[in-house]
ZALUMDO-969812 format. One record per atom (N, C-alpha, C): residue in three letters; atom name; x, y, z. Coordinates in steps of 0.2 Angstrom, whole numbers. Layout:
N
{res: ALA atom: CA x: X y: Y z: Z}
...
//
This chain:
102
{res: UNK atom: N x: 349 y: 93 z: 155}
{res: UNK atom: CA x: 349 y: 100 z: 154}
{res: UNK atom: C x: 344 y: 103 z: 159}
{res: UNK atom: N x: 346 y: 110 z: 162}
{res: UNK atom: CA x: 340 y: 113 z: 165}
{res: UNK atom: C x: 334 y: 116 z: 161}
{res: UNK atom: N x: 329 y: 116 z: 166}
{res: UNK atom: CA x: 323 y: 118 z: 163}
{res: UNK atom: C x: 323 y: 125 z: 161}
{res: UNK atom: N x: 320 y: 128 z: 157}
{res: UNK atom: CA x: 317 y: 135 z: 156}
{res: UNK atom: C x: 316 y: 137 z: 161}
{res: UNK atom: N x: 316 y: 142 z: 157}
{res: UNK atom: CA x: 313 y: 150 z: 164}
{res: UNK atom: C x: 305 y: 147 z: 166}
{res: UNK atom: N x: 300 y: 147 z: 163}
{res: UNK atom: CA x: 294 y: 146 z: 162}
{res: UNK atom: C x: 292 y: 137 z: 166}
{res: UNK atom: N x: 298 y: 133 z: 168}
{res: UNK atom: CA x: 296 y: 130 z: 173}
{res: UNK atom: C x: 299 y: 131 z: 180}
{res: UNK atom: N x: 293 y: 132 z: 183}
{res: UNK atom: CA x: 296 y: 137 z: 191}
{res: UNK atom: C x: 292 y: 129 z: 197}
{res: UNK atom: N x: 290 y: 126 z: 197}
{res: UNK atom: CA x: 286 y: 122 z: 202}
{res: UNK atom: C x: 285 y: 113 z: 197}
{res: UNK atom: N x: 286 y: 108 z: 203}
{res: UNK atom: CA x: 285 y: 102 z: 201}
{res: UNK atom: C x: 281 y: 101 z: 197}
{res: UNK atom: N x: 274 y: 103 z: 198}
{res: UNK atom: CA x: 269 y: 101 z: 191}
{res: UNK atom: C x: 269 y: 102 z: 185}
{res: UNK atom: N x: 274 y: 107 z: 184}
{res: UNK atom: CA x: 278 y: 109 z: 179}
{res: UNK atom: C x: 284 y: 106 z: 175}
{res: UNK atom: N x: 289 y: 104 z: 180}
{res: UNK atom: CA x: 297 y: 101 z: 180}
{res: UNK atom: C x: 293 y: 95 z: 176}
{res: UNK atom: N x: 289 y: 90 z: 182}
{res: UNK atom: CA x: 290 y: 84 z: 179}
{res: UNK atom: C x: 287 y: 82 z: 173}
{res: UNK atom: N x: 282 y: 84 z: 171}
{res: UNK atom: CA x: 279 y: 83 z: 163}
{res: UNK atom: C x: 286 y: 86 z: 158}
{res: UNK atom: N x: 291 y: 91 z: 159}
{res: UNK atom: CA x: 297 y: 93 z: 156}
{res: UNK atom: C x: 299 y: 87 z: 156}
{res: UNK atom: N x: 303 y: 85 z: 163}
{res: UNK atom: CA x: 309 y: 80 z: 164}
{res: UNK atom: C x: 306 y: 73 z: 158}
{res: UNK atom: N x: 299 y: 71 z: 158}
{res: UNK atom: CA x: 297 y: 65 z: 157}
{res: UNK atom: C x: 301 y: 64 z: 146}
{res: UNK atom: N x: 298 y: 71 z: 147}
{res: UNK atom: CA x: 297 y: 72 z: 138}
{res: UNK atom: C x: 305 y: 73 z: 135}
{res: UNK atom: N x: 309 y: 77 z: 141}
{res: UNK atom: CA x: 318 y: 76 z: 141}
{res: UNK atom: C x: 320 y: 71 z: 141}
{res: UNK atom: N x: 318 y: 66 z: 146}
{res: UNK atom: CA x: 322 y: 60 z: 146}
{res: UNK atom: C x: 319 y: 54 z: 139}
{res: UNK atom: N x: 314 y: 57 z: 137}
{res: UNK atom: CA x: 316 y: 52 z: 129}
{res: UNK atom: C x: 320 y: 57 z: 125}
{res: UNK atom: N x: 320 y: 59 z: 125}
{res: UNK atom: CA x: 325 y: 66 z: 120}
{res: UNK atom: C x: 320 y: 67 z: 114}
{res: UNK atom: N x: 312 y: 70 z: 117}
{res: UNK atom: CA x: 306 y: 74 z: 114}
{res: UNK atom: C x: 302 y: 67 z: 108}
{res: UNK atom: N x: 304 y: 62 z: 111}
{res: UNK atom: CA x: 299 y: 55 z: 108}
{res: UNK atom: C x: 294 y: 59 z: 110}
{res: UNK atom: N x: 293 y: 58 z: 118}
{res: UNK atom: CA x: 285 y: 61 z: 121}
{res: UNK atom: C x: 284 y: 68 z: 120}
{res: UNK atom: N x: 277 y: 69 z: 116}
{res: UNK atom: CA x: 277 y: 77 z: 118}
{res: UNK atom: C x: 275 y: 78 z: 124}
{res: UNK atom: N x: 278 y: 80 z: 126}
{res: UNK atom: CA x: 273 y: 84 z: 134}
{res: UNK atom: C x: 266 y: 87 z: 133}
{res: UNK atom: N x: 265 y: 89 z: 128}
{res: UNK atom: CA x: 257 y: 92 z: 126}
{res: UNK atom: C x: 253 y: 87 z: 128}
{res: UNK atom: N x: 255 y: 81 z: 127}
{res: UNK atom: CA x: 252 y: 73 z: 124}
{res: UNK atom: C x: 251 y: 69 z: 133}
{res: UNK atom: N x: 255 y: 71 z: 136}
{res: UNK atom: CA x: 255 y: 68 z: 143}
{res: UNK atom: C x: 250 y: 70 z: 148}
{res: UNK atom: N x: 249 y: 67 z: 151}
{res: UNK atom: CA x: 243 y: 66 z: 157}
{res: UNK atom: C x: 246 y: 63 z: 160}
{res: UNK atom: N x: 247 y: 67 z: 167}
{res: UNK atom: CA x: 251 y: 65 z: 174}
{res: UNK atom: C x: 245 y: 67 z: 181}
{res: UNK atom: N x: 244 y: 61 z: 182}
{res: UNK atom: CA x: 240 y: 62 z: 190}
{res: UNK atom: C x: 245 y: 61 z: 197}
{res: UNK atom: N x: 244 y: 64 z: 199}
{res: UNK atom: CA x: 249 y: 63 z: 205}
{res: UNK atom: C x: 244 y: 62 z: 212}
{res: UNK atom: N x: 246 y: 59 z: 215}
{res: UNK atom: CA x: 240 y: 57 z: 220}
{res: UNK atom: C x: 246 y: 56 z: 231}
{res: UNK atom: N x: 246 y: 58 z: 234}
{res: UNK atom: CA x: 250 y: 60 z: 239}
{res: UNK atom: C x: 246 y: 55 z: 245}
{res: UNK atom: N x: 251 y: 53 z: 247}
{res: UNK atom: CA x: 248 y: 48 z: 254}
{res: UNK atom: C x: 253 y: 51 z: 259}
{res: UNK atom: N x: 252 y: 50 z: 268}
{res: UNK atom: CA x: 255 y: 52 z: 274}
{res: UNK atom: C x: 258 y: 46 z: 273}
{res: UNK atom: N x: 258 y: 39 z: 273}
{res: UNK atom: CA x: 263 y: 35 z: 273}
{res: UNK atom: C x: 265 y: 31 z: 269}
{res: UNK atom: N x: 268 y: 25 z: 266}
{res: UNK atom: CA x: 267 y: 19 z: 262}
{res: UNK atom: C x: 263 y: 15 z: 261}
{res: UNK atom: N x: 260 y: 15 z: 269}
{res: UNK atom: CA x: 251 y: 8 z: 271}
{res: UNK atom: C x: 245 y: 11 z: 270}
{res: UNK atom: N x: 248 y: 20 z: 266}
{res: UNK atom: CA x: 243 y: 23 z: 267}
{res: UNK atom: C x: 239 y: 22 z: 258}
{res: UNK atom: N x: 245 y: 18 z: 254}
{res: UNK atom: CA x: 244 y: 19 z: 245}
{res: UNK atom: C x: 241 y: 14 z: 244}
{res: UNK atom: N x: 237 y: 10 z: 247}
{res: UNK atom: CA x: 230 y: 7 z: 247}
{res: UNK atom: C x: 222 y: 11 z: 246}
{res: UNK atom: N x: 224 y: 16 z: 251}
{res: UNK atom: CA x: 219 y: 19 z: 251}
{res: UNK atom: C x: 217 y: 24 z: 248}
{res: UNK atom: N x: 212 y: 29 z: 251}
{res: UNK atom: CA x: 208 y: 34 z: 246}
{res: UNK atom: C x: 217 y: 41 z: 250}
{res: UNK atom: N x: 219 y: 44 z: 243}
{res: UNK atom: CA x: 225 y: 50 z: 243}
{res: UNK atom: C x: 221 y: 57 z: 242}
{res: UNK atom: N x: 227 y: 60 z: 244}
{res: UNK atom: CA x: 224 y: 68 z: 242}
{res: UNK atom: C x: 229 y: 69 z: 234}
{res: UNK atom: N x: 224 y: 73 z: 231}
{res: UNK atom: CA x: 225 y: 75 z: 223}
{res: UNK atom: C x: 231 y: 79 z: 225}
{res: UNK atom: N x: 238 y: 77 z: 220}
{res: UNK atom: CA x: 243 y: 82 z: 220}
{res: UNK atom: C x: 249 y: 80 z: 223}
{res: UNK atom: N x: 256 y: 84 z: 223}
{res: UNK atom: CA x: 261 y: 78 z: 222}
{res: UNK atom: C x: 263 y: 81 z: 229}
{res: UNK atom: N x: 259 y: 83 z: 233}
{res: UNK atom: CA x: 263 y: 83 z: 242}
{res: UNK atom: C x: 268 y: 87 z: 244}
{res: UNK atom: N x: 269 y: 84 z: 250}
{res: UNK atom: CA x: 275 y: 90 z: 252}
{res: UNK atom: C x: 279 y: 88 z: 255}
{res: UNK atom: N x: 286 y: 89 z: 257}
{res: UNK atom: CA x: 295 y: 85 z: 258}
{res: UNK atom: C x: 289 y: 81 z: 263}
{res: UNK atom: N x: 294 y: 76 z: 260}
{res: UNK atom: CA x: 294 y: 67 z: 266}
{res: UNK atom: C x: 286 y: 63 z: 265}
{res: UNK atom: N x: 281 y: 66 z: 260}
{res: UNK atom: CA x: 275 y: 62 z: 258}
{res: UNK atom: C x: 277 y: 57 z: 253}
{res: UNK atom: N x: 272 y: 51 z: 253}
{res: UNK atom: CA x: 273 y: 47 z: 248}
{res: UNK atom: C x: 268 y: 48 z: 243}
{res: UNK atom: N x: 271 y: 49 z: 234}
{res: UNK atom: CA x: 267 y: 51 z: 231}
{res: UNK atom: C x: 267 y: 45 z: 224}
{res: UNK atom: N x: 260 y: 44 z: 221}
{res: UNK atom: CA x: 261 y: 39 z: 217}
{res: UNK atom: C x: 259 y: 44 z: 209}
{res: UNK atom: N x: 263 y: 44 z: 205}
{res: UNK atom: CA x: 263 y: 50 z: 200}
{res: UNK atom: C x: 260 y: 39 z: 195}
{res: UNK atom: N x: 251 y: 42 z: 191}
{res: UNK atom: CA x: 250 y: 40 z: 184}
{res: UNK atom: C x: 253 y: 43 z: 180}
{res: UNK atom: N x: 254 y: 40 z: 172}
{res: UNK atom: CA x: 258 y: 45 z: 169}
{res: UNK atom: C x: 254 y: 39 z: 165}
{res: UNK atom: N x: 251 y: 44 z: 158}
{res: UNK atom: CA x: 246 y: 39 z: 152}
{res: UNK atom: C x: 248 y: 45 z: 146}
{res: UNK atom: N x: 251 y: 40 z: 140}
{res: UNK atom: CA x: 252 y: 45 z: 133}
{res: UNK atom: C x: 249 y: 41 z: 129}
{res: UNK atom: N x: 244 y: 44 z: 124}
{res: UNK atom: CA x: 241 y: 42 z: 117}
{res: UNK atom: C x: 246 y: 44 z: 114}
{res: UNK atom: N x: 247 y: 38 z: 108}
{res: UNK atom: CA x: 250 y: 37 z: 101}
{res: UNK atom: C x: 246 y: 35 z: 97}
{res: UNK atom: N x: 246 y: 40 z: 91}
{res: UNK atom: CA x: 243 y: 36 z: 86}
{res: UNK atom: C x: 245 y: 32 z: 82}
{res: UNK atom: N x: 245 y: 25 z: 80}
{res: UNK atom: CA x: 245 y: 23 z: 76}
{res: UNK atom: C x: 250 y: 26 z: 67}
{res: UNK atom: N x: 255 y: 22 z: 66}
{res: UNK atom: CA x: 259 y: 25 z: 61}
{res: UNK atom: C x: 253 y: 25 z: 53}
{res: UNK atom: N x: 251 y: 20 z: 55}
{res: UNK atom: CA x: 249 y: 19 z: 48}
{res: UNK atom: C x: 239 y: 17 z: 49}
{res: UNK atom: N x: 235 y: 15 z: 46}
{res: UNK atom: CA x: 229 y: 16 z: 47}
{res: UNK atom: C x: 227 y: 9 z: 45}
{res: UNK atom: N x: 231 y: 6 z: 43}
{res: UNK atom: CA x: 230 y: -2 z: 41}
{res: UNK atom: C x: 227 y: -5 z: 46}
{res: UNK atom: N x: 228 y: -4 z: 53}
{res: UNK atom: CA x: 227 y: -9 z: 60}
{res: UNK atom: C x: 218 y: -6 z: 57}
{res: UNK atom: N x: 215 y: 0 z: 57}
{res: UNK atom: CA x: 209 y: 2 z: 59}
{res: UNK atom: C x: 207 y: -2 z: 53}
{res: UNK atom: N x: 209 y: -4 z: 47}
{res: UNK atom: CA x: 204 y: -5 z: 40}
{res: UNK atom: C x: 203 y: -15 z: 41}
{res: UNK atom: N x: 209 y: -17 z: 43}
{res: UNK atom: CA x: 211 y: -25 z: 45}
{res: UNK atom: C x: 205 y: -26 z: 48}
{res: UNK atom: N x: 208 y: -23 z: 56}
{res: UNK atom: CA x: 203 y: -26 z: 61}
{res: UNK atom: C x: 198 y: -22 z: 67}
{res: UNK atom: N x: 196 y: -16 z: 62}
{res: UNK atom: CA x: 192 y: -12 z: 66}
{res: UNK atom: C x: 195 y: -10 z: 72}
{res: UNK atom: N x: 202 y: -8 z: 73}
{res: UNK atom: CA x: 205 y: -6 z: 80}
{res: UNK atom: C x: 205 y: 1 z: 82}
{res: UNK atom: N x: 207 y: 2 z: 86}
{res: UNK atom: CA x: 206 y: 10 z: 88}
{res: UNK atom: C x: 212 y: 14 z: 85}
{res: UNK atom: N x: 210 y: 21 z: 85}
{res: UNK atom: CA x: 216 y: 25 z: 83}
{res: UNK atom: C x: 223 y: 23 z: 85}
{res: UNK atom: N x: 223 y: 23 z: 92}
{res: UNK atom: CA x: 226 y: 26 z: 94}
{res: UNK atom: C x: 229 y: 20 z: 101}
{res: UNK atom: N x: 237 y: 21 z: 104}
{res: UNK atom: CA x: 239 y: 14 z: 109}
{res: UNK atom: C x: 238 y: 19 z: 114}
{res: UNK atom: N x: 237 y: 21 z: 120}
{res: UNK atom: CA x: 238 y: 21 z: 126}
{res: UNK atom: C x: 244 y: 19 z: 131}
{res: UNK atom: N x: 248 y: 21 z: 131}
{res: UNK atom: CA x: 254 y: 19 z: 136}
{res: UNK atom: C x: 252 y: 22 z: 143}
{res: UNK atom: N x: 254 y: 16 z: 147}
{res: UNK atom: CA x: 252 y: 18 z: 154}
{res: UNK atom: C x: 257 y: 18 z: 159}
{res: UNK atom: N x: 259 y: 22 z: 164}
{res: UNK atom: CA x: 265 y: 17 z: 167}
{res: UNK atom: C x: 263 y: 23 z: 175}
{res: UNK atom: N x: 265 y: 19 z: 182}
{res: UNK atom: CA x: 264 y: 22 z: 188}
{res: UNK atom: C x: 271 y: 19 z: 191}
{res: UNK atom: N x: 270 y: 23 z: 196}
{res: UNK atom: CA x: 276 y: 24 z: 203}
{res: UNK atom: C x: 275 y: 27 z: 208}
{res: UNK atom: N x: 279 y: 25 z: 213}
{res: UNK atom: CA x: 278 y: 27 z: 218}
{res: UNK atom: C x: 284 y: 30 z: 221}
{res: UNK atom: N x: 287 y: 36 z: 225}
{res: UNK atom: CA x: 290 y: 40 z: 228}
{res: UNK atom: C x: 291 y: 41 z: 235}
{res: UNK atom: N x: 294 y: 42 z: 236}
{res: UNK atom: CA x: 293 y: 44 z: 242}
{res: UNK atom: C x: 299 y: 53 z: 243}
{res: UNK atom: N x: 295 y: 58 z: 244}
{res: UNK atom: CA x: 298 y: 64 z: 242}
{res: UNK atom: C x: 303 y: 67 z: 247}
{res: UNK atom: N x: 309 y: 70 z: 245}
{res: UNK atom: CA x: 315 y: 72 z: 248}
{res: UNK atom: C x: 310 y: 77 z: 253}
{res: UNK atom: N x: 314 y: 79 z: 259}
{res: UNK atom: CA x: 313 y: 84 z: 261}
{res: UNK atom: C x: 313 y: 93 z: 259}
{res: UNK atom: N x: 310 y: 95 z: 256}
{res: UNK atom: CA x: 310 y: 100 z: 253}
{res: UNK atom: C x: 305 y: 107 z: 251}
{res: UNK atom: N x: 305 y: 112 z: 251}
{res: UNK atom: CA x: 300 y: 118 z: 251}
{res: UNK atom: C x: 296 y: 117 z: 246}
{res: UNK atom: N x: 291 y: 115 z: 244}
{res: UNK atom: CA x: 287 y: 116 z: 239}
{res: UNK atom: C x: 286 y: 122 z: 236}
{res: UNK atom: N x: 288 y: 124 z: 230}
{res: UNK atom: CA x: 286 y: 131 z: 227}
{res: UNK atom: C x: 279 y: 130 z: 224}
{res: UNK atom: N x: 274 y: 133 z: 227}
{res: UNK atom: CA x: 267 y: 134 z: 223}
{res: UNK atom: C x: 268 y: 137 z: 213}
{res: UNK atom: N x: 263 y: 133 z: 211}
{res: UNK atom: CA x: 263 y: 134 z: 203}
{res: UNK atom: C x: 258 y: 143 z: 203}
//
């Protein structure tokens, strides 16, 4: 599906796209997206610039969602946390293209 009116720029699209492509499992409210930009490939070792870059940069998008727990049995058991954390990363290397500012 296309996005809303209301998403106009990639900081935007991709916390949408994330939460579309489970078909609204993920809330997007719920999501934390780091996006970190490197000049090249040998460069995603090192220290990046904050933010998802511009056409032909390599960019390594964190993406981390809290779930709470269905039921409250895990906390009463075995004194566990609320809450799981999902974690997942990637790396890009981005199309040549106009960045539109947010």
């Amino acid at each position: 599906p296309n996005p809303p009116d209301t998403v106009s720029c990639r900081s935007q699209y991709i916390p949408w796209m994330l939460a579309q492509s489970t078909n609204g499992f993920l809330k997007q409210a719920q999501l934390t997206i780091v996006s970190t930009n490197y000049g090249s490939v040998s460069g995603t070792g090192g220290t990046g610039r904050s933010g998802a870059g511009i056409g032909g940069q390599i960019v390594r998008y964190d993406v981390s969602y809290p779930q709470p727990f269905l039921t409250a049995a895990w906390l009463h058991l075995f004194n566990g946390p609320s809450q799981l954390t999902h974690r997942a990363a990637v790396v890009i290397k981005n199309e040549p293209f106009e960045n539109v500012p947010c």
